[in-house]
C-alpha angles and dihedrals in degrees: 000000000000137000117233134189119204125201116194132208166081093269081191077181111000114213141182096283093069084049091057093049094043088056110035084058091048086050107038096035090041088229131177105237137331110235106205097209107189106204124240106211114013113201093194102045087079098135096072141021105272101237105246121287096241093057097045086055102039076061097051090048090057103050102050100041095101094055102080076200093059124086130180102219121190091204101122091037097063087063123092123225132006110349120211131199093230092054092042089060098037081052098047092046076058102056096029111029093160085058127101110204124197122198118224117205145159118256090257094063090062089061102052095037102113092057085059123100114287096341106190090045080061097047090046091050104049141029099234120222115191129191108251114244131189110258118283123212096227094057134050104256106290093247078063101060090041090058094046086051096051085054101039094049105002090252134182118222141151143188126248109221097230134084123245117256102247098241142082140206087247089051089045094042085058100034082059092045095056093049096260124137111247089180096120083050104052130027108280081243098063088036083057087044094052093044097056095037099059095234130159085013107118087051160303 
């Protein structure tokens, strides 16, 4: 059996701040390996055009080609149409049954978790790690929501004892579109990539 470790989403584009999550719960969990899994259709990324899969993981490839714990799986983009966390993981449980995954989230996610797809078929697949954030006027403390969470669905979550980098890829897609360096928020190698590549640059 191995323990896995699975990052979602669309890294469109993918920064440091997915880096550090991926490998403070490899570290602090003593997991096996971090799979970043960039989704294919995203049903709830409907306020912008999703920037084309072959570039988002081009992007993926090359920031984590330097961490030997860290693997790119195309596991959610082979799949047509919308692609949803609950069926990932039904579907995962299905190809690797000897597997433990672990999935790996921002404290806002938390958060939003129960308007998610299938919520409680998230929580029962999948012990849940989440970055740790300072508290934040508008939720209960985040030790609060992982222990409603534990009541309410008999969860298992569990913090991740590093703070989330304060940006996001909304925030990075409009800072390059605007002419501003992103380079202390992304590897040197993706902010190479976007630039040649002409992304993020007809708007946020």
């Amino acid at each position: 059996m191995a323990e896995i470790g699975i990052m979602g989403g669309t890294f469109d584009p993918i920064h440091n701040g997915h880096l550090l999550l991926g490998k403070q719960a490899y570290e602090e969990y003593k997991l096996d390996q971090i799979w970043f899994m960039p989704s294919g259709t995203p049903p709830h990324k409907k306020d912008h055009k999703v920037t084309d899969v072959k570039d988002r993981v081009a992007m993926v490839q090359l920031a984590i080609k330097k961490f030997p714990f860290f693997y790119c799986s195309d596991f959610e983009i082979q799949r047509p149409g919308n692609t949803y966390t609950a069926q990932t993981l039904q579907l995962l449980h299905q190809e690797y049954p000897k597997h433990r995954f672990y999935f790996i989230v921002g404290a806002d996610s938390l958060y939003q978790i129960e308007k998610w797809y299938h919520p409680a078929e998230v929580l029962e697949r999948a012990i849940v790690l989440v970055a740790n954030r300072e508290y934040e006027k508008s939720h209960r403390p985040i030790e609060g929501q992982i222990a409603y969470l534990k009541q309410q669905y008999h969860a298992d979550v569990r913090l991740l004892h590093c703070q989330e980098v304060d940006i996001s890829s909304g925030e990075l897609r409009k800072m390059e579109a605007s002419g501003k360096k992103i380079l202390s928020y992304v590897p040197k190698c993706v902010e190479e990539y976007i630039v040649s590549h002409g992304l993020y640059q007809t708007g946020p």
